[in-house]
Backbone as CSV, one residue per row, in Angstrom:
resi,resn,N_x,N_y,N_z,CA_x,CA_y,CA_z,C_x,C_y,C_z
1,UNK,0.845,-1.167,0.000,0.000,0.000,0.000,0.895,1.236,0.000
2,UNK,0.482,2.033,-0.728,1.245,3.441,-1.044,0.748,4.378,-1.393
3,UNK,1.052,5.495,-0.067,-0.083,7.289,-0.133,0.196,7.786,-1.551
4,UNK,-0.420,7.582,-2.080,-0.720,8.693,-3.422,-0.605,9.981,-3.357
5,UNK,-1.420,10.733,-1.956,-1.753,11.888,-2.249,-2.151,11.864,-0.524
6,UNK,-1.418,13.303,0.168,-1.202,13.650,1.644,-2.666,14.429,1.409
7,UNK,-3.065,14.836,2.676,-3.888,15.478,3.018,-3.701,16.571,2.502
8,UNK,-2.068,17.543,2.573,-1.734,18.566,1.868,-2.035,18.510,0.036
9,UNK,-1.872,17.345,-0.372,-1.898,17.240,-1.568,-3.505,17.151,-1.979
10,UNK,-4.412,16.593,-1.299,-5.468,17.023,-1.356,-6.198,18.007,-1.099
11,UNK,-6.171,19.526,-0.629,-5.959,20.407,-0.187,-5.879,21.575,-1.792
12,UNK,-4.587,21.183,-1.927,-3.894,21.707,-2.996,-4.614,21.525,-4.618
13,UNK,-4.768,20.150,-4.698,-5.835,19.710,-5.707,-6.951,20.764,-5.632
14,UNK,-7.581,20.031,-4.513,-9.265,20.810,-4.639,-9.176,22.499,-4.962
15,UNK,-7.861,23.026,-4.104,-8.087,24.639,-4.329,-7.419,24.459,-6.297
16,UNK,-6.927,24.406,-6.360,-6.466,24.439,-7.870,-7.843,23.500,-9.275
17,UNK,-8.534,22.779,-8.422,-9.833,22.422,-9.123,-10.941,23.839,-9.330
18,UNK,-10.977,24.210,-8.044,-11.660,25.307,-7.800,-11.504,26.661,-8.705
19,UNK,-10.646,26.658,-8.705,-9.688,27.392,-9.389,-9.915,27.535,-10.977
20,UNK,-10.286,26.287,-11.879,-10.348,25.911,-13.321,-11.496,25.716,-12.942
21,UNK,-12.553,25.703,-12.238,-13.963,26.187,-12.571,-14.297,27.141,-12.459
22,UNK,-14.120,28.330,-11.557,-14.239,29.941,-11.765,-13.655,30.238,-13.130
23,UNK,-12.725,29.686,-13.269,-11.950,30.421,-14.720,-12.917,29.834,-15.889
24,UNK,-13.250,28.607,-16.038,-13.907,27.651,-17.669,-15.338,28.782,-17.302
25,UNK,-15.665,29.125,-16.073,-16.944,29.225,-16.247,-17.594,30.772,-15.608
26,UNK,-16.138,31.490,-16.279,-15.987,33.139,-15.556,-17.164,33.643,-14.669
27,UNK,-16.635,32.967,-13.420,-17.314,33.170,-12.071,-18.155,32.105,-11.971
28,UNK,-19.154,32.320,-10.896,-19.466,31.183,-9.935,-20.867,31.218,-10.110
29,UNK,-21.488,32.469,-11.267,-23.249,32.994,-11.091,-23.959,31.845,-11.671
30,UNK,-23.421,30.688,-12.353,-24.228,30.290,-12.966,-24.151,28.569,-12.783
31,UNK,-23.604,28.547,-11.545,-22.566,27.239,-11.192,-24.047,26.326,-9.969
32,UNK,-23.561,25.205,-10.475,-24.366,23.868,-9.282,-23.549,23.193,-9.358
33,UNK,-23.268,22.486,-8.191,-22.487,21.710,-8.000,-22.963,20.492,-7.628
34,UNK,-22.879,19.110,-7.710,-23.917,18.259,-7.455,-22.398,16.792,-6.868
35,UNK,-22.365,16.733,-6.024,-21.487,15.432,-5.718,-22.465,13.954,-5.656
36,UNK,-21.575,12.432,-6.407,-21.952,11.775,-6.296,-21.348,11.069,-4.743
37,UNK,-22.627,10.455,-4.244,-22.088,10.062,-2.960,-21.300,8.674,-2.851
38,UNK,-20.548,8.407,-2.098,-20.723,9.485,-0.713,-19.580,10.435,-0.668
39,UNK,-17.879,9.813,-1.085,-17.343,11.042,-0.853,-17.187,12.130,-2.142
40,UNK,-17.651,11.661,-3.093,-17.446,13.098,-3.956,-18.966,14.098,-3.431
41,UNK,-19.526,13.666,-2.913,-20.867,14.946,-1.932,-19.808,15.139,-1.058
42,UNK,-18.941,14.956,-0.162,-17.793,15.591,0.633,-16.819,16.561,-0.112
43,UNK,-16.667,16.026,-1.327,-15.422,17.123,-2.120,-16.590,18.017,-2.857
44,UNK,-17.446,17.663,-3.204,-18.141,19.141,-3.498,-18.583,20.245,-2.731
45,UNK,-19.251,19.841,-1.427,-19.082,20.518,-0.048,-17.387,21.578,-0.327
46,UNK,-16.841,21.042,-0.687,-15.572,21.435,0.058,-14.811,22.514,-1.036
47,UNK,-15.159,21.991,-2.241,-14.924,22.673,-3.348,-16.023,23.920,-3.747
48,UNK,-17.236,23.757,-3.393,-17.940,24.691,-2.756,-17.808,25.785,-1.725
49,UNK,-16.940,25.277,-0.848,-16.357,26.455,0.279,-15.370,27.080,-0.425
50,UNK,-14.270,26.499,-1.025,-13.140,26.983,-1.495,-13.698,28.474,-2.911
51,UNK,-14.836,27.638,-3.340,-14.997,28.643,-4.251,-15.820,29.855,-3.703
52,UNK,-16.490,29.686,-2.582,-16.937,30.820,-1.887,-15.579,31.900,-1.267
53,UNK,-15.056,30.831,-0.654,-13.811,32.181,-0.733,-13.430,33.079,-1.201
54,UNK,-13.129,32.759,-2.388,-12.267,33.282,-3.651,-13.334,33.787,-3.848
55,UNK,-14.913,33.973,-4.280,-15.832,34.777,-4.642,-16.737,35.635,-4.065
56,UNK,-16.838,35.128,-2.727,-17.285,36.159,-1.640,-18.996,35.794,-1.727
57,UNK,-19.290,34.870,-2.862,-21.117,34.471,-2.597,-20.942,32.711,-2.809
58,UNK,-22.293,32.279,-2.312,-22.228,30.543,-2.267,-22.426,30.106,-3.414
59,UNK,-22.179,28.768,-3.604,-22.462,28.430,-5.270,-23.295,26.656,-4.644
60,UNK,-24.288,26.765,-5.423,-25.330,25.643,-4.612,-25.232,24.249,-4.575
61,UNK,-25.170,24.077,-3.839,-24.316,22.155,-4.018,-25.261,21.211,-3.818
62,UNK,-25.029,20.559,-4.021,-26.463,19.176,-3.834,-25.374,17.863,-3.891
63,UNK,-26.592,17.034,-3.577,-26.179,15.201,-4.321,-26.684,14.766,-4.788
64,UNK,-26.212,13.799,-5.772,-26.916,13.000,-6.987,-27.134,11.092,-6.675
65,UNK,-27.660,10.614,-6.417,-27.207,9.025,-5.671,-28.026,8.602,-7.527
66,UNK,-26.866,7.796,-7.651,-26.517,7.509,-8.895,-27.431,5.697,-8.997
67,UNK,-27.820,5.311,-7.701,-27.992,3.724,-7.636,-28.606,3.024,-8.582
68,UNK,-29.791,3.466,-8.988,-30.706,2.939,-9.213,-30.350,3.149,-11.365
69,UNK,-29.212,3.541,-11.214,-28.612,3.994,-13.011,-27.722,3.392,-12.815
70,UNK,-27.057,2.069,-12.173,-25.995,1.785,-12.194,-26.459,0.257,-13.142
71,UNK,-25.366,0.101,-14.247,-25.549,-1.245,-14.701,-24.867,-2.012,-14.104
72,UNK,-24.793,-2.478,-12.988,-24.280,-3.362,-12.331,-24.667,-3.845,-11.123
73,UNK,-25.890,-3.183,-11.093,-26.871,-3.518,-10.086,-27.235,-4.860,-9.783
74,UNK,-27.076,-6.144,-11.065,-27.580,-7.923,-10.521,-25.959,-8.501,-9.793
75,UNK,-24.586,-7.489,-10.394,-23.386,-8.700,-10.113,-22.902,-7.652,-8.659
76,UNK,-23.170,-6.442,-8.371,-22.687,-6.123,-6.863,-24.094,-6.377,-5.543
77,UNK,-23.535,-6.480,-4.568,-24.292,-6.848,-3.445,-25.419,-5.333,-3.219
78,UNK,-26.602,-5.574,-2.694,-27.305,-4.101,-2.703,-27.228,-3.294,-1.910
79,UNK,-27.042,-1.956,-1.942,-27.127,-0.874,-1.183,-27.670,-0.466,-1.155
80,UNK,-27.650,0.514,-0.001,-29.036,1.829,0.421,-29.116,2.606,-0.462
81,UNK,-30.040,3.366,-1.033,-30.049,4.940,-1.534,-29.783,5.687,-0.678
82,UNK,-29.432,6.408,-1.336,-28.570,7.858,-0.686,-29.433,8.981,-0.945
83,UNK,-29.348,10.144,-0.678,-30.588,11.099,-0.864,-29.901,11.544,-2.113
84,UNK,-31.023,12.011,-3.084,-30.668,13.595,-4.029,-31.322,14.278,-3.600
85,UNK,-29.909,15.422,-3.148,-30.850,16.623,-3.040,-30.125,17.808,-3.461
86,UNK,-31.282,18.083,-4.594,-31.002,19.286,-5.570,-31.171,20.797,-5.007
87,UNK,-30.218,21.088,-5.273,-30.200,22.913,-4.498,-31.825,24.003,-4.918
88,UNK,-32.195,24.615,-4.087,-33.193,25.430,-4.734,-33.218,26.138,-6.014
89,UNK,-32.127,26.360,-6.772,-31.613,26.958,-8.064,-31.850,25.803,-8.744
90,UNK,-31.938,24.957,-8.403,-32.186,24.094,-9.624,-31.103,23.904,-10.570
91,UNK,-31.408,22.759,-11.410,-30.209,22.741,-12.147,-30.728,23.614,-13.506
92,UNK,-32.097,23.451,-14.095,-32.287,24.144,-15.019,-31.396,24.982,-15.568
93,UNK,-31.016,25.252,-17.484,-30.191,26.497,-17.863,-29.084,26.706,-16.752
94,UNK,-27.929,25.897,-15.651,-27.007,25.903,-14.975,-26.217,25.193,-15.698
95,UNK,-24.684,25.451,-15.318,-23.385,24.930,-15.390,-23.452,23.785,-14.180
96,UNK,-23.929,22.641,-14.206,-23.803,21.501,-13.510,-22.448,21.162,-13.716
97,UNK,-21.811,20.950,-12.112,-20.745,20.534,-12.264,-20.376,19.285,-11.040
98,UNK,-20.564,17.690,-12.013,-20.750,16.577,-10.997,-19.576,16.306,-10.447
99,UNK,-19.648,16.164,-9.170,-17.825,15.349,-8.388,-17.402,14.240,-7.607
100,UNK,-17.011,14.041,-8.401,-16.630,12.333,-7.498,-15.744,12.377,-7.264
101,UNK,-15.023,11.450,-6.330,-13.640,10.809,-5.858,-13.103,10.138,-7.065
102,UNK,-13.200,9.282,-7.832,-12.687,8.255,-8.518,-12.970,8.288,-9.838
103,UNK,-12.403,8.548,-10.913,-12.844,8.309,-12.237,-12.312,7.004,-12.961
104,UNK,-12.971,6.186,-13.316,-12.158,5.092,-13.304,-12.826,4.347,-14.672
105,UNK,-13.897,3.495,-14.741,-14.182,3.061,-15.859,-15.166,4.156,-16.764
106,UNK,-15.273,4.916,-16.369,-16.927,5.700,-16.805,-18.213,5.335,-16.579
107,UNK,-18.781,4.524,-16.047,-19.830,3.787,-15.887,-20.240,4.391,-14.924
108,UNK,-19.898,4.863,-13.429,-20.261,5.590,-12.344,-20.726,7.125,-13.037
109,UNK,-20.252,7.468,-13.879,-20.493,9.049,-14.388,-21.523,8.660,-15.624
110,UNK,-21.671,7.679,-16.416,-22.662,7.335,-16.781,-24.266,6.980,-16.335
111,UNK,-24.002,6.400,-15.417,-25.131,6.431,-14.401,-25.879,8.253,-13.842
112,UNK,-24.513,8.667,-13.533,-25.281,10.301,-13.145,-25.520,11.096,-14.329
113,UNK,-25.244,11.045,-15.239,-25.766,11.581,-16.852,-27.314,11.024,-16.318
114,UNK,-27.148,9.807,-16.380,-28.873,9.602,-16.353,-29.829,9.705,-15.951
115,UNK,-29.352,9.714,-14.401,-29.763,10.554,-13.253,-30.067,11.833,-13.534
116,UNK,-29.047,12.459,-13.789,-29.484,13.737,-13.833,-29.906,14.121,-15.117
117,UNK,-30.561,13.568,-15.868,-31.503,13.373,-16.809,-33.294,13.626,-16.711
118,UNK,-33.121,12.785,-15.394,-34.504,12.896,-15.128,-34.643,13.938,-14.258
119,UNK,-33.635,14.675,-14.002,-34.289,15.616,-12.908,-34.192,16.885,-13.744
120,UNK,-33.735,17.117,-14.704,-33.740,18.700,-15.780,-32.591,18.411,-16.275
121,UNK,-32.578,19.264,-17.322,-31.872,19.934,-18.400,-30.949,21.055,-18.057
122,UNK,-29.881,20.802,-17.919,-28.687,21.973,-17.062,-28.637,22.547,-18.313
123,UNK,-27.734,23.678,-18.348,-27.360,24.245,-19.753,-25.939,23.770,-20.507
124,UNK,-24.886,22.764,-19.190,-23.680,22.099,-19.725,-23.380,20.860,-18.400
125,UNK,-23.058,20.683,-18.343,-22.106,19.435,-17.441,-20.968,19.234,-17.822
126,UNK,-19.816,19.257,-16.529,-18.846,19.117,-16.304,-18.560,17.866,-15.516
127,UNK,-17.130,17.808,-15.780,-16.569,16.256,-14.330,-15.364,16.704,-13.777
128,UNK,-15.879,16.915,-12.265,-14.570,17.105,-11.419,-14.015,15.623,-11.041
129,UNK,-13.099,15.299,-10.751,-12.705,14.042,-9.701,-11.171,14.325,-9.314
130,UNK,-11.285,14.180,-8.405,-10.042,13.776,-7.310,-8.908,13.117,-8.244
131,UNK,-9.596,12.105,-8.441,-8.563,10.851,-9.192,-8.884,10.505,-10.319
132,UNK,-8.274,10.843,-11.503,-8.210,9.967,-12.463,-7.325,8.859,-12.626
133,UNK,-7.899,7.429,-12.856,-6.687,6.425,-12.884,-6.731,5.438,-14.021
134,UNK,-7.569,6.221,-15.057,-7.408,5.613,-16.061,-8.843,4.230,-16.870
135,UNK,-8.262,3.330,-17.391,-8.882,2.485,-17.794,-10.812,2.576,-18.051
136,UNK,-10.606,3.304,-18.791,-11.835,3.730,-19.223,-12.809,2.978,-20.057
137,UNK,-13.693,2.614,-19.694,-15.031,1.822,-20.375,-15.629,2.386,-21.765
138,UNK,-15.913,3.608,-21.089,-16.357,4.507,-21.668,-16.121,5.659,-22.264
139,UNK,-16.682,5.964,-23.583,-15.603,7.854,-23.955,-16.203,8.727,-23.171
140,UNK,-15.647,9.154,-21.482,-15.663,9.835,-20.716,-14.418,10.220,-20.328
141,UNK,-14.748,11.478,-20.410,-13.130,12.376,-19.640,-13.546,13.460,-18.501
142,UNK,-12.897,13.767,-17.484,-12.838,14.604,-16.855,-12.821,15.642,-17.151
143,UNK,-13.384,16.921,-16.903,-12.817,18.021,-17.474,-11.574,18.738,-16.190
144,UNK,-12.039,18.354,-15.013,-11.123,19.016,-14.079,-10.223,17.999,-13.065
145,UNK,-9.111,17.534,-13.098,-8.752,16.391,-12.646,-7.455,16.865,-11.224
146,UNK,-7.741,16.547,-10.496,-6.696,16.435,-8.854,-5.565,16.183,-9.517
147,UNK,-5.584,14.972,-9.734,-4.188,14.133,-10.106,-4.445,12.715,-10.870
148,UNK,-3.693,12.487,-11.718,-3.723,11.214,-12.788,-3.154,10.432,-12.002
149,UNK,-3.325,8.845,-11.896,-3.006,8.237,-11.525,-2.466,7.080,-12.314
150,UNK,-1.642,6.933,-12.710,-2.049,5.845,-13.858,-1.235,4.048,-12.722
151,UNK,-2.415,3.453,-12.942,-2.859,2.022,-12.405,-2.892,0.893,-13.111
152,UNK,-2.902,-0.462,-12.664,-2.658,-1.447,-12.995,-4.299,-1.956,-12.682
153,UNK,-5.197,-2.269,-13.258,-6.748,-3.035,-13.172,-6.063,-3.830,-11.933
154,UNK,-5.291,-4.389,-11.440,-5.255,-5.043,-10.108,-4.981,-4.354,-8.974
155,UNK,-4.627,-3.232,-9.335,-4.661,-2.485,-8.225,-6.230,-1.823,-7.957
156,UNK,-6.056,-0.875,-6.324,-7.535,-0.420,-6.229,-6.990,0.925,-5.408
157,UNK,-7.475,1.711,-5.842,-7.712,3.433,-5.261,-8.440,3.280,-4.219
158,UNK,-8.253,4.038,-2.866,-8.909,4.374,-2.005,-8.768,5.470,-1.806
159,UNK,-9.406,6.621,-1.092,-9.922,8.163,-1.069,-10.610,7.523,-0.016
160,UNK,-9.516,8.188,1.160,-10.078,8.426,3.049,-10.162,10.254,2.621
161,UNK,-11.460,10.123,3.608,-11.840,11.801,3.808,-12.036,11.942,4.995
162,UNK,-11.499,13.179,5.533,-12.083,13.321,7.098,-13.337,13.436,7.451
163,UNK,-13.943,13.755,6.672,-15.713,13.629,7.399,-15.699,12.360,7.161
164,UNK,-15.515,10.910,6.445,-15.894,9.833,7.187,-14.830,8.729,7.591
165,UNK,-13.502,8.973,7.069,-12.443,8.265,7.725,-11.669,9.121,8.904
166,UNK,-12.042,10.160,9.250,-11.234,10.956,10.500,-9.644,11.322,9.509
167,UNK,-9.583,11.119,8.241,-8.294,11.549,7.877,-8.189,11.718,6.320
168,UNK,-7.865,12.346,5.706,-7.422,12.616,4.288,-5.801,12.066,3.624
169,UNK,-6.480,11.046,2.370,-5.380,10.627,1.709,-5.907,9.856,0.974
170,UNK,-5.006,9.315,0.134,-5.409,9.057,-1.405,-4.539,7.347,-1.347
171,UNK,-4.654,6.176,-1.532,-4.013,5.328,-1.283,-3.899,4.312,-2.630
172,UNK,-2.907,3.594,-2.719,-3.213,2.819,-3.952,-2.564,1.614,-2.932
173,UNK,-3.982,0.360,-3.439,-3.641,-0.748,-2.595,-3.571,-2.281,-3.607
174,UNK,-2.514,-3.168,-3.839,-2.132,-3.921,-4.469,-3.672,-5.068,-4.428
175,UNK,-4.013,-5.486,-5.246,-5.387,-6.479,-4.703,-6.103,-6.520,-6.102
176,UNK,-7.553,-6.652,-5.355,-9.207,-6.364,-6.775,-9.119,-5.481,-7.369
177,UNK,-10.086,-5.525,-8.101,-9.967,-3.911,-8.953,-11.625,-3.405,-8.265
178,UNK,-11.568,-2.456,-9.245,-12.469,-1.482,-8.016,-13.778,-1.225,-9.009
């Protein structure tokens, strides 16, 4: 097992993510932010604060629980739903901008396309993630990326966050794939 990425380095990411979305999308007036759970709804929270900083007004964040759009719903074990909950701005005519921890086959960001399909018509969509590590299913790209990772399908990414591991870091662990 080997830290990818310190707490500082996560830190650094998110403000420099933050950063290439004020700029692609000159300012913050027209911005939603929507994290898939559970920890990319933690890095949007967070990337949400960072961009309030730097702009001095909030930019509306929500979550998207992707479950029920996942094609892989008969071969993984079942989980809970998670809430969506869409900011009062709505996504309508907005710069939706979805965030996850992990970009990995495309299929997880495929699922929230669809998702957020049924809930309106934004005016664009974007993809933040933490991690890109490659091996892609699908023609999906990030538009705003932490750090590339480039991985071996036997290896597996983990993303500890302090709101639910008590600590921040980015891990690559020799094993399954993910």
């Amino acid at each position: 097992m080997s830290v990818a990425m310190s707490a500082s380095d996560i830190t650094r990411a998110l403000t420099r993510i933050s950063h290439e979305i004020l700029e692609r999308n000159n300012g913050s007036h027209s911005l939603t932010l929507l994290g898939i759970p559970t920890r990319g709804a933690h890095l949007a929270l967070r990337i949400a604060g960072i961009i309030e900083g730097i702009e001095g007004a909030a930019v509306p964040v929500g979550t998207l629980d992707i479950t029920l759009h996942r094609d892989d719903l008969r071969t993984r074990p079942p989980r809970p739903l998670m809430p969506t909950k869409i900011p009062r701005a709505g996504i309508e005519s907005r710069s939706v901008v979805l965030v996850d921890d992990v970009l990995f086959s495309g299929r997880t960001i495929r699922a929230a396309l669809d998702a957020l399909g049924e809930i309106g018509r934004p005016k664009d969509v974007q993809l933040a993630v933490l991690v890109d590590r490659g091996h892609r299913e699908l023609p999906i790209r990030a538009d705003f990326v932490g750090k590339n990772l480039p991985t071996s399908r036997s290896q597996e990414v983990k993303v500890h966050l302090s709101e639910i591991d008590s600590l921040d870091e980015v891990l690559i662990e020799e094993g399954g794939t993910q």
